[in-house]
C-alpha positions in Angstrom: 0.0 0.0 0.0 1.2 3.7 -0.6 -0.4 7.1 -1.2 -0.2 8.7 -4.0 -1.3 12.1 -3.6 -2.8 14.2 -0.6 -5.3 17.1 -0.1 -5.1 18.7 3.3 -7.4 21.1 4.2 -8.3 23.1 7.4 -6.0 20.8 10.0 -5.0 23.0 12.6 -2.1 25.3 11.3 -3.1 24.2 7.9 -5.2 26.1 5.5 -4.2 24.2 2.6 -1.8 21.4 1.5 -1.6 19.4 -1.6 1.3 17.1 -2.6 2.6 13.9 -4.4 5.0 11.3 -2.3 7.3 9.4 -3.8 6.7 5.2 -3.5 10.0 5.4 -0.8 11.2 7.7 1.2 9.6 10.8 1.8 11.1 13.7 4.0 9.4 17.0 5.5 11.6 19.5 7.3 11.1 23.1 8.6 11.2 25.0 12.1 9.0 23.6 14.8 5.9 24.7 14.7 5.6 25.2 10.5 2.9 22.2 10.6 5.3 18.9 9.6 3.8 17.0 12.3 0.4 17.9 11.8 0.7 16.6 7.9 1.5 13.1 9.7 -1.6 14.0 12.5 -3.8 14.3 9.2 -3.0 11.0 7.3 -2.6 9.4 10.9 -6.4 10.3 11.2 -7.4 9.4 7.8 -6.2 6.0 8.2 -7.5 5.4 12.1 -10.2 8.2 12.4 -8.9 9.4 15.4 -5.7 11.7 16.8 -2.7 10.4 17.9 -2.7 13.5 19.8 -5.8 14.0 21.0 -9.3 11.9 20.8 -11.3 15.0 20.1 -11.5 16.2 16.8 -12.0 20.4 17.9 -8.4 20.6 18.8 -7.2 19.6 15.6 -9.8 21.2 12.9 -8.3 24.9 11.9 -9.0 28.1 14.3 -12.4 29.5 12.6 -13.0 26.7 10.1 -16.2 24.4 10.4 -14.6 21.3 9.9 -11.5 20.0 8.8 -10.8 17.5 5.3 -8.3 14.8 4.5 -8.3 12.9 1.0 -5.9 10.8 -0.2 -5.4 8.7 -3.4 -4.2 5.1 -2.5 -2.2 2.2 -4.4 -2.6 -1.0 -3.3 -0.1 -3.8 -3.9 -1.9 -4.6 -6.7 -1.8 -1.1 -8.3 -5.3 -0.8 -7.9 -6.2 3.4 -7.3 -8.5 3.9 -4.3 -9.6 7.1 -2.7 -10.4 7.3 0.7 -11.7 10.9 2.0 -12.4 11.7 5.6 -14.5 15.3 6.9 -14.4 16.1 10.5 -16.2 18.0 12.6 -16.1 18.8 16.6 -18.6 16.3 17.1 -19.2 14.4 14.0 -17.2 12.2 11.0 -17.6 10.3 7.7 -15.9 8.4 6.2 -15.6 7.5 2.3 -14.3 5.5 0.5 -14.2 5.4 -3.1 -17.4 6.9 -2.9 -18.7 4.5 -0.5 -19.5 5.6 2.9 -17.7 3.3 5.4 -19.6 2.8 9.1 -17.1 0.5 10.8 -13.7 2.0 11.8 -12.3 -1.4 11.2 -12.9 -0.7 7.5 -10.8 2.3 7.4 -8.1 0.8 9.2 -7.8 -1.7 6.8 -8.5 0.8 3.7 -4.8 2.2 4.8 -2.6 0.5 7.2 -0.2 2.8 9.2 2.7 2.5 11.7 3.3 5.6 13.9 6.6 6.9 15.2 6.0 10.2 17.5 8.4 11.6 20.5 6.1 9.8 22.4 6.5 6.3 20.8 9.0 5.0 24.1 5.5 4.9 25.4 5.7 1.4 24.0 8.3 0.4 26.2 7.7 2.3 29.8 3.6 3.0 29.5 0.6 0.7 30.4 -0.2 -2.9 29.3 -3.3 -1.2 27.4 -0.2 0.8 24.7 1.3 -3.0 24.4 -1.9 -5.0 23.8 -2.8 -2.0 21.4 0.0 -2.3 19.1 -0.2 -6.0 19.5 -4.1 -6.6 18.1 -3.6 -3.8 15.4 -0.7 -6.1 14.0 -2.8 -9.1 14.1 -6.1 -7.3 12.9 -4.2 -6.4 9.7 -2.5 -10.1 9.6 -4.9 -12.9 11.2 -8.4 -11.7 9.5 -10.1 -14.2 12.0 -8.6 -12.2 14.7 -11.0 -9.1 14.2 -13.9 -11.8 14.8 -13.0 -13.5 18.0 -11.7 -10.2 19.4 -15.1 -8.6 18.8 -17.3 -11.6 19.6 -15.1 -11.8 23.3 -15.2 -8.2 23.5 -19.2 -8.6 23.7 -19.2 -11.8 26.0 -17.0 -9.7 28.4 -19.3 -6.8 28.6 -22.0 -9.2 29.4 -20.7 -10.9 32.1 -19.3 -7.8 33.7 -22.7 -6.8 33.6 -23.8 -9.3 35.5 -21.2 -9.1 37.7 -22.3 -5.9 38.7 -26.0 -7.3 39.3 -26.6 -9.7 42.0 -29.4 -11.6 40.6 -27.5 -12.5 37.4 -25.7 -15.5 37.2 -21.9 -14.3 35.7 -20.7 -18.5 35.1 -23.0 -17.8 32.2 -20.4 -16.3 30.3 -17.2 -18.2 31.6 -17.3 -21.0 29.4 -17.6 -18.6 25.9 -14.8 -16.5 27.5 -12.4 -19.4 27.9 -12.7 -20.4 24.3 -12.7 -17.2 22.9 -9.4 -16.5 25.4 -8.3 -19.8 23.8 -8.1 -18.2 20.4 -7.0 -14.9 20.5 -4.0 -16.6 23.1 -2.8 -18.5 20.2 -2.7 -16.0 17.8 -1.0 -13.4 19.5 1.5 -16.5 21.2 2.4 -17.1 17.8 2.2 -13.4 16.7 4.9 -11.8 19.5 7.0 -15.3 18.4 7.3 -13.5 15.1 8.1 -10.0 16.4 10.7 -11.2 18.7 12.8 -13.0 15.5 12.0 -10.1 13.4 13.3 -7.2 15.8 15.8 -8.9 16.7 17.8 -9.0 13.1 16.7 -5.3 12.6 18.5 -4.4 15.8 22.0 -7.0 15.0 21.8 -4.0 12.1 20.9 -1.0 14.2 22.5 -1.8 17.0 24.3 -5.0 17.8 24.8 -4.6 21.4 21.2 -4.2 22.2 18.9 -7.5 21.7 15.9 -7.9 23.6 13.4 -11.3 24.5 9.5 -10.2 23.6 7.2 -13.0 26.2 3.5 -12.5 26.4 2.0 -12.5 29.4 -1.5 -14.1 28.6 -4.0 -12.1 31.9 -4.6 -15.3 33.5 -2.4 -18.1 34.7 -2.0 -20.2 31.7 -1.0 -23.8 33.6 -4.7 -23.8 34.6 -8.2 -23.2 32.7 -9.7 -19.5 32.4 -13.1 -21.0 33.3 -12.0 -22.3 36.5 -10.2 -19.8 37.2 -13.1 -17.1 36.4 -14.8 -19.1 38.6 -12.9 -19.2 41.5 -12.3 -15.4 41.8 -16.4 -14.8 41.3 -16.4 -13.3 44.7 -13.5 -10.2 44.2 -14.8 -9.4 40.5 -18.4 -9.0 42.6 -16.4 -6.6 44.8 -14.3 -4.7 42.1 -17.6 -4.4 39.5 -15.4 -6.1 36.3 -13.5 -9.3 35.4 -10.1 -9.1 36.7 -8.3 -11.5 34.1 -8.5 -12.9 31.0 -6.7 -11.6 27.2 -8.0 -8.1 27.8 -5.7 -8.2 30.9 -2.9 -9.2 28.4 0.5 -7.3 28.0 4.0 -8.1 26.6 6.9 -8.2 28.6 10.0 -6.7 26.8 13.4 -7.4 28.5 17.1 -6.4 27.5 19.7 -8.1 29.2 17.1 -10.2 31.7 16.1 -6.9 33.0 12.7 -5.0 31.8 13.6 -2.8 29.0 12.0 0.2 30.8 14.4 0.3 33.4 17.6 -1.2 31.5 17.6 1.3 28.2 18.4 5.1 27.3 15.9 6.8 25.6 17.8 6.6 22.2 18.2 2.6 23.4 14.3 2.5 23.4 13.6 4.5 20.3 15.7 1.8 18.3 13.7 -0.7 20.2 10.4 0.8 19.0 12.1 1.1 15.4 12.6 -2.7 15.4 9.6 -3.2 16.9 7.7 -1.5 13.8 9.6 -2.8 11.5 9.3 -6.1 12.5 5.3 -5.6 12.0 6.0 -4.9 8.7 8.0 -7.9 8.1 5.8 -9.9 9.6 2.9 -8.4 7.3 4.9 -9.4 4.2 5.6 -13.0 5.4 2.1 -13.5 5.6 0.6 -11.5 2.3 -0.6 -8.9 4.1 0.3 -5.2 2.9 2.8 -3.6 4.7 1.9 -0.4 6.4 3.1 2.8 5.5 5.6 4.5 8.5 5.1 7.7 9.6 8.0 8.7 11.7 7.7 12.1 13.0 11.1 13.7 14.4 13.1 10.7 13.4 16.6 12.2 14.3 15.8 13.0 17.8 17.2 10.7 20.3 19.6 9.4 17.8 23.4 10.2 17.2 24.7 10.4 13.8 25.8 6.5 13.6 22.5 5.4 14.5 20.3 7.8 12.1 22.1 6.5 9.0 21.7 2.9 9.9 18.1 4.0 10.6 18.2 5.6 7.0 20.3 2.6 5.0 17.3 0.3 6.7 14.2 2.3 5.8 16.0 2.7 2.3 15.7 -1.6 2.2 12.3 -1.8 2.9 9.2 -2.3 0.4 7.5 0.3 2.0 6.7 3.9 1.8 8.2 6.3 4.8 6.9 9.5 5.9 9.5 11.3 7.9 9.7 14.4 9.6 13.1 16.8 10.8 13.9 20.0 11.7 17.3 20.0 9.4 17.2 18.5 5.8 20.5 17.5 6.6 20.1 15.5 9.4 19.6 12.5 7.8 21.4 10.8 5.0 18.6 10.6 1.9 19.0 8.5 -1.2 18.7 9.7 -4.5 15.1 9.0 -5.0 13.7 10.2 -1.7 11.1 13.1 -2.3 12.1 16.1 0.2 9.9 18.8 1.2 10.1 22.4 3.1 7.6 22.9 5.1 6.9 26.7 5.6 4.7 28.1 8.5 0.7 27.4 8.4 2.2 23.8 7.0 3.2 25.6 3.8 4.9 23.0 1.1 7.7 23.4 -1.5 10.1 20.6 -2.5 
Protein backbone atom coordinates (compact mmCIF):
# COMPACT_ATOMS: atom_id res chain seq x y z
CA UNK A 1 0.00 0.00 0.00
CA UNK A 2 1.24 3.72 -0.64
CA UNK A 3 -0.43 7.07 -1.21
CA UNK A 4 -0.23 8.72 -4.05
CA UNK A 5 -1.26 12.09 -3.63
CA UNK A 6 -2.84 14.17 -0.60
CA UNK A 7 -5.28 17.09 -0.09
CA UNK A 8 -5.10 18.65 3.29
CA UNK A 9 -7.42 21.10 4.23
CA UNK A 10 -8.34 23.10 7.39
CA UNK A 11 -6.00 20.85 9.96
CA UNK A 12 -4.97 23.02 12.65
CA UNK A 13 -2.08 25.28 11.29
CA UNK A 14 -3.14 24.25 7.86
CA UNK A 15 -5.20 26.11 5.49
CA UNK A 16 -4.23 24.24 2.60
CA UNK A 17 -1.82 21.42 1.45
CA UNK A 18 -1.56 19.44 -1.61
CA UNK A 19 1.26 17.09 -2.64
CA UNK A 20 2.57 13.89 -4.38
CA UNK A 21 4.96 11.32 -2.33
CA UNK A 22 7.28 9.39 -3.84
CA UNK A 23 6.69 5.21 -3.46
CA UNK A 24 9.99 5.41 -0.75
CA UNK A 25 11.15 7.68 1.17
CA UNK A 26 9.60 10.84 1.82
CA UNK A 27 11.14 13.73 3.99
CA UNK A 28 9.35 16.95 5.48
CA UNK A 29 11.60 19.47 7.35
CA UNK A 30 11.07 23.07 8.63
CA UNK A 31 11.24 25.03 12.12
CA UNK A 32 8.99 23.56 14.84
CA UNK A 33 5.90 24.73 14.72
CA UNK A 34 5.63 25.20 10.49
CA UNK A 35 2.92 22.23 10.57
CA UNK A 36 5.28 18.90 9.60
CA UNK A 37 3.75 17.01 12.26
CA UNK A 38 0.36 17.86 11.81
CA UNK A 39 0.67 16.62 7.93
CA UNK A 40 1.50 13.07 9.69
CA UNK A 41 -1.58 13.99 12.48
CA UNK A 42 -3.75 14.31 9.23
CA UNK A 43 -2.95 10.96 7.27
CA UNK A 44 -2.62 9.43 10.89
CA UNK A 45 -6.40 10.33 11.24
CA UNK A 46 -7.38 9.42 7.76
CA UNK A 47 -6.15 5.97 8.18
CA UNK A 48 -7.47 5.38 12.08
CA UNK A 49 -10.23 8.19 12.43
CA UNK A 50 -8.92 9.43 15.39
CA UNK A 51 -5.71 11.67 16.76
CA UNK A 52 -2.69 10.38 17.87
CA UNK A 53 -2.71 13.53 19.77
CA UNK A 54 -5.75 13.97 21.00
CA UNK A 55 -9.26 11.91 20.85
CA UNK A 56 -11.30 15.04 20.10
CA UNK A 57 -11.46 16.19 16.81
CA UNK A 58 -12.00 20.42 17.95
CA UNK A 59 -8.42 20.63 18.83
CA UNK A 60 -7.24 19.57 15.61
CA UNK A 61 -9.80 21.19 12.86
CA UNK A 62 -8.27 24.91 11.92
CA UNK A 63 -9.04 28.09 14.33
CA UNK A 64 -12.37 29.54 12.60
CA UNK A 65 -12.99 26.74 10.14
CA UNK A 66 -16.16 24.42 10.42
CA UNK A 67 -14.64 21.34 9.89
CA UNK A 68 -11.50 19.99 8.77
CA UNK A 69 -10.79 17.54 5.33
CA UNK A 70 -8.27 14.75 4.50
CA UNK A 71 -8.31 12.95 1.04
CA UNK A 72 -5.88 10.77 -0.15
CA UNK A 73 -5.37 8.70 -3.39
CA UNK A 74 -4.21 5.06 -2.54
CA UNK A 75 -2.24 2.17 -4.44
CA UNK A 76 -2.64 -1.03 -3.34
CA UNK A 77 -0.06 -3.82 -3.93
CA UNK A 78 -1.93 -4.64 -6.70
CA UNK A 79 -1.78 -1.09 -8.33
CA UNK A 80 -5.32 -0.77 -7.88
CA UNK A 81 -6.17 3.42 -7.26
CA UNK A 82 -8.49 3.94 -4.27
CA UNK A 83 -9.64 7.11 -2.71
CA UNK A 84 -10.36 7.27 0.74
CA UNK A 85 -11.68 10.88 1.99
CA UNK A 86 -12.40 11.74 5.61
CA UNK A 87 -14.48 15.31 6.93
CA UNK A 88 -14.38 16.06 10.46
CA UNK A 89 -16.20 18.00 12.64
CA UNK A 90 -16.15 18.83 16.62
CA UNK A 91 -18.59 16.34 17.07
CA UNK A 92 -19.21 14.36 13.96
CA UNK A 93 -17.22 12.25 11.02
CA UNK A 94 -17.61 10.29 7.65
CA UNK A 95 -15.88 8.40 6.21
CA UNK A 96 -15.57 7.50 2.30
CA UNK A 97 -14.28 5.46 0.53
CA UNK A 98 -14.24 5.40 -3.10
CA UNK A 99 -17.38 6.93 -2.92
CA UNK A 100 -18.71 4.50 -0.54
CA UNK A 101 -19.46 5.57 2.92
CA UNK A 102 -17.68 3.25 5.44
CA UNK A 103 -19.61 2.79 9.09
CA UNK A 104 -17.07 0.50 10.81
CA UNK A 105 -13.73 2.01 11.83
CA UNK A 106 -12.28 -1.45 11.25
CA UNK A 107 -12.88 -0.71 7.51
CA UNK A 108 -10.79 2.34 7.36
CA UNK A 109 -8.12 0.85 9.24
CA UNK A 110 -7.82 -1.65 6.82
CA UNK A 111 -8.50 0.80 3.65
CA UNK A 112 -4.85 2.25 4.80
CA UNK A 113 -2.56 0.46 7.22
CA UNK A 114 -0.17 2.76 9.15
CA UNK A 115 2.68 2.47 11.72
CA UNK A 116 3.25 5.61 13.91
CA UNK A 117 6.64 6.89 15.21
CA UNK A 118 6.04 10.24 17.46
CA UNK A 119 8.43 11.56 20.45
CA UNK A 120 6.07 9.81 22.40
CA UNK A 121 6.46 6.35 20.79
CA UNK A 122 9.02 5.04 24.12
CA UNK A 123 5.46 4.86 25.43
CA UNK A 124 5.73 1.44 24.04
CA UNK A 125 8.33 0.39 26.24
CA UNK A 126 7.69 2.27 29.81
CA UNK A 127 3.62 2.98 29.52
CA UNK A 128 0.58 0.71 30.41
CA UNK A 129 -0.16 -2.89 29.31
CA UNK A 130 -3.29 -1.25 27.43
CA UNK A 131 -0.24 0.78 24.67
CA UNK A 132 1.28 -2.96 24.40
CA UNK A 133 -1.88 -4.96 23.82
CA UNK A 134 -2.84 -1.96 21.35
CA UNK A 135 -0.02 -2.35 19.10
CA UNK A 136 -0.23 -6.05 19.53
CA UNK A 137 -4.06 -6.56 18.13
CA UNK A 138 -3.63 -3.76 15.41
CA UNK A 139 -0.67 -6.14 14.04
CA UNK A 140 -2.83 -9.09 14.14
CA UNK A 141 -6.07 -7.34 12.85
CA UNK A 142 -4.17 -6.41 9.70
CA UNK A 143 -2.49 -10.06 9.59
CA UNK A 144 -4.94 -12.92 11.23
CA UNK A 145 -8.40 -11.67 9.51
CA UNK A 146 -10.06 -14.24 11.96
CA UNK A 147 -8.61 -12.24 14.68
CA UNK A 148 -10.98 -9.13 14.23
CA UNK A 149 -13.91 -11.75 14.76
CA UNK A 150 -13.00 -13.52 18.03
CA UNK A 151 -11.69 -10.21 19.35
CA UNK A 152 -15.06 -8.63 18.83
CA UNK A 153 -17.28 -11.58 19.59
CA UNK A 154 -15.05 -11.82 23.33
CA UNK A 155 -15.19 -8.16 23.54
CA UNK A 156 -19.17 -8.59 23.71
CA UNK A 157 -19.19 -11.80 26.00
CA UNK A 158 -17.03 -9.66 28.36
CA UNK A 159 -19.29 -6.82 28.64
CA UNK A 160 -21.99 -9.16 29.41
CA UNK A 161 -20.72 -10.91 32.12
CA UNK A 162 -19.26 -7.83 33.70
CA UNK A 163 -22.74 -6.80 33.63
CA UNK A 164 -23.77 -9.33 35.50
CA UNK A 165 -21.16 -9.14 37.73
CA UNK A 166 -22.27 -5.95 38.67
CA UNK A 167 -25.97 -7.25 39.31
CA UNK A 168 -26.57 -9.71 42.03
CA UNK A 169 -29.36 -11.64 40.64
CA UNK A 170 -27.50 -12.47 37.38
CA UNK A 171 -25.70 -15.49 37.25
CA UNK A 172 -21.94 -14.25 35.71
CA UNK A 173 -20.75 -18.49 35.12
CA UNK A 174 -22.98 -17.82 32.19
CA UNK A 175 -20.38 -16.31 30.30
CA UNK A 176 -17.22 -18.23 31.58
CA UNK A 177 -17.30 -20.97 29.41
CA UNK A 178 -17.59 -18.59 25.85
CA UNK A 179 -14.84 -16.49 27.47
CA UNK A 180 -12.37 -19.39 27.88
CA UNK A 181 -12.65 -20.35 24.35
CA UNK A 182 -12.75 -17.24 22.90
CA UNK A 183 -9.39 -16.49 25.45
CA UNK A 184 -8.33 -19.77 23.80
CA UNK A 185 -8.07 -18.20 20.38
CA UNK A 186 -7.00 -14.94 20.50
CA UNK A 187 -4.04 -16.62 23.05
CA UNK A 188 -2.81 -18.54 20.20
CA UNK A 189 -2.65 -15.96 17.82
CA UNK A 190 -0.96 -13.41 19.51
CA UNK A 191 1.52 -16.51 21.20
CA UNK A 192 2.41 -17.11 17.75
CA UNK A 193 2.18 -13.40 16.66
CA UNK A 194 4.94 -11.83 19.54
CA UNK A 195 6.96 -15.30 18.42
CA UNK A 196 7.30 -13.55 15.13
CA UNK A 197 8.12 -9.97 16.43
CA UNK A 198 10.72 -11.22 18.66
CA UNK A 199 12.81 -13.00 15.53
CA UNK A 200 12.01 -10.07 13.43
CA UNK A 201 13.29 -7.22 15.78
CA UNK A 202 15.77 -8.90 16.70
CA UNK A 203 17.80 -9.03 13.08
CA UNK A 204 16.74 -5.31 12.63
CA UNK A 205 18.49 -4.36 15.76
CA UNK A 206 21.96 -6.97 14.95
CA UNK A 207 21.80 -3.98 12.08
CA UNK A 208 20.92 -0.96 14.18
CA UNK A 209 22.55 -1.80 17.00
CA UNK A 210 24.26 -5.00 17.82
CA UNK A 211 24.84 -4.64 21.42
CA UNK A 212 21.16 -4.17 22.18
CA UNK A 213 18.86 -7.49 21.68
CA UNK A 214 15.93 -7.91 23.60
CA UNK A 215 13.39 -11.27 24.51
CA UNK A 216 9.52 -10.23 23.61
CA UNK A 217 7.21 -13.01 26.20
CA UNK A 218 3.51 -12.48 26.40
CA UNK A 219 1.99 -12.50 29.39
CA UNK A 220 -1.53 -14.05 28.61
CA UNK A 221 -3.98 -12.12 31.93
CA UNK A 222 -4.59 -15.26 33.52
CA UNK A 223 -2.37 -18.08 34.71
CA UNK A 224 -1.98 -20.19 31.71
CA UNK A 225 -1.04 -23.80 33.64
CA UNK A 226 -4.75 -23.77 34.62
CA UNK A 227 -8.22 -23.20 32.74
CA UNK A 228 -9.70 -19.53 32.42
CA UNK A 229 -13.06 -21.04 33.31
CA UNK A 230 -11.96 -22.35 36.52
CA UNK A 231 -10.22 -19.76 37.22
CA UNK A 232 -13.10 -17.15 36.44
CA UNK A 233 -14.83 -19.13 38.60
CA UNK A 234 -12.91 -19.25 41.48
CA UNK A 235 -12.25 -15.44 41.80
CA UNK A 236 -16.40 -14.84 41.26
CA UNK A 237 -16.35 -13.29 44.69
CA UNK A 238 -13.51 -10.24 44.17
CA UNK A 239 -14.79 -9.36 40.48
CA UNK A 240 -18.35 -9.02 42.64
CA UNK A 241 -16.41 -6.59 44.80
CA UNK A 242 -14.33 -4.74 42.15
CA UNK A 243 -17.57 -4.36 39.53
CA UNK A 244 -15.42 -6.13 36.31
CA UNK A 245 -13.50 -9.34 35.37
CA UNK A 246 -10.11 -9.08 36.69
CA UNK A 247 -8.32 -11.53 34.09
CA UNK A 248 -8.52 -12.87 30.97
CA UNK A 249 -6.73 -11.63 27.25
CA UNK A 250 -7.96 -8.08 27.83
CA UNK A 251 -5.74 -8.16 30.93
CA UNK A 252 -2.85 -9.19 28.37
CA UNK A 253 0.45 -7.27 27.96
CA UNK A 254 3.98 -8.09 26.62
CA UNK A 255 6.90 -8.20 28.59
CA UNK A 256 9.97 -6.68 26.84
CA UNK A 257 13.39 -7.39 28.48
CA UNK A 258 17.11 -6.39 27.50
CA UNK A 259 19.74 -8.07 29.21
CA UNK A 260 17.15 -10.22 31.73
CA UNK A 261 16.11 -6.86 33.00
CA UNK A 262 12.72 -5.01 31.77
CA UNK A 263 13.61 -2.83 28.95
CA UNK A 264 11.99 0.23 30.77
CA UNK A 265 14.45 0.27 33.44
CA UNK A 266 17.55 -1.22 31.52
CA UNK A 267 17.59 1.26 28.24
CA UNK A 268 18.37 5.06 27.32
CA UNK A 269 15.89 6.80 25.60
CA UNK A 270 17.77 6.59 22.21
CA UNK A 271 18.17 2.64 23.42
CA UNK A 272 14.31 2.45 23.42
CA UNK A 273 13.55 4.53 20.30
CA UNK A 274 15.73 1.79 18.34
CA UNK A 275 13.68 -0.75 20.17
CA UNK A 276 10.43 0.78 19.00
CA UNK A 277 12.08 1.10 15.42
CA UNK A 278 12.61 -2.67 15.41
CA UNK A 279 9.56 -3.15 16.87
CA UNK A 280 7.71 -1.48 13.80
CA UNK A 281 9.65 -2.83 11.55
CA UNK A 282 9.32 -6.09 12.52
CA UNK A 283 5.31 -5.58 11.97
CA UNK A 284 5.98 -4.92 8.71
CA UNK A 285 8.04 -7.90 8.10
CA UNK A 286 5.80 -9.88 9.58
CA UNK A 287 2.94 -8.40 7.31
CA UNK A 288 4.88 -9.42 4.20
CA UNK A 289 5.57 -13.02 5.40
CA UNK A 290 2.13 -13.46 5.63
CA UNK A 291 0.59 -11.47 2.30
CA UNK A 292 -0.64 -8.92 4.09
CA UNK A 293 0.25 -5.22 2.91
CA UNK A 294 2.84 -3.57 4.74
CA UNK A 295 1.95 -0.44 6.45
CA UNK A 296 3.12 2.78 5.55
CA UNK A 297 5.59 4.46 8.46
CA UNK A 298 5.10 7.68 9.64
CA UNK A 299 7.99 8.66 11.68
CA UNK A 300 7.74 12.09 13.04
CA UNK A 301 11.15 13.69 14.42
CA UNK A 302 13.13 10.70 13.36
CA UNK A 303 16.58 12.23 14.25
CA UNK A 304 15.83 13.03 17.85
CA UNK A 305 17.18 10.66 20.31
CA UNK A 306 19.56 9.36 17.79
CA UNK A 307 23.39 10.17 17.21
CA UNK A 308 24.67 10.39 13.83
CA UNK A 309 25.80 6.53 13.56
CA UNK A 310 22.52 5.39 14.54
CA UNK A 311 20.27 7.79 12.08
CA UNK A 312 22.12 6.53 8.97
CA UNK A 313 21.73 2.93 9.89
CA UNK A 314 18.10 4.04 10.55
CA UNK A 315 18.18 5.63 6.96
CA UNK A 316 20.31 2.65 4.99
CA UNK A 317 17.34 0.29 6.68
CA UNK A 318 14.21 2.33 5.83
CA UNK A 319 15.99 2.70 2.30
CA UNK A 320 15.72 -1.56 2.20
CA UNK A 321 12.25 -1.82 2.92
CA UNK A 322 9.18 -2.29 0.37
CA UNK A 323 7.52 0.27 2.05
CA UNK A 324 6.70 3.88 1.77
CA UNK A 325 8.17 6.27 4.81
CA UNK A 326 6.92 9.51 5.89
CA UNK A 327 9.53 11.35 7.88
CA UNK A 328 9.65 14.42 9.63
CA UNK A 329 13.07 16.80 10.80
CA UNK A 330 13.87 20.02 11.75
CA UNK A 331 17.27 20.04 9.40
CA UNK A 332 17.18 18.51 5.79
CA UNK A 333 20.54 17.55 6.62
CA UNK A 334 20.10 15.48 9.37
CA UNK A 335 19.60 12.53 7.79
CA UNK A 336 21.38 10.81 5.03
CA UNK A 337 18.56 10.56 1.89
CA UNK A 338 19.04 8.50 -1.17
CA UNK A 339 18.70 9.65 -4.47
CA UNK A 340 15.12 9.03 -5.04
CA UNK A 341 13.66 10.21 -1.71
CA UNK A 342 11.09 13.09 -2.32
CA UNK A 343 12.11 16.14 0.17
CA UNK A 344 9.87 18.80 1.25
CA UNK A 345 10.09 22.36 3.12
CA UNK A 346 7.62 22.88 5.13
CA UNK A 347 6.88 26.74 5.63
CA UNK A 348 4.70 28.07 8.50
CA UNK A 349 0.75 27.40 8.40
CA UNK A 350 2.18 23.76 6.97
CA UNK A 351 3.17 25.56 3.79
CA UNK A 352 4.93 23.01 1.13
CA UNK A 353 7.65 23.39 -1.47
CA UNK A 354 10.05 20.56 -2.50
Amino acid sequence: MRIDQASIEDFRVIERAEFALAPGVNLFWGDNGAGKTSLLEALFVAARGRSFRHQEAGPFVRSGAPSTRVVVRLSDDDERGHVLGVERTPSTQRVRLDGKDLTRRSEQIRALPIQLLSPNSHALIEGAPELRRRYMDLGLFHVEHRYQNWYLEFQRALRQRNAAVRDRTANPRTWDGVLAGLACQLQGARSAYVDALAAHANNVLEYLAPQLQISLALRPGWDPTTSLESQLAARLDTDRRLGFTGIGPHRADIVIRAEQTAAAKRLSRGQQKLVVIALLLAQARVSADRGSSRPILLLDDLPAELDRGHRDRVMALLGQQAAQVLITAVDADSLALGGDAAVFHVEQGGRLSG
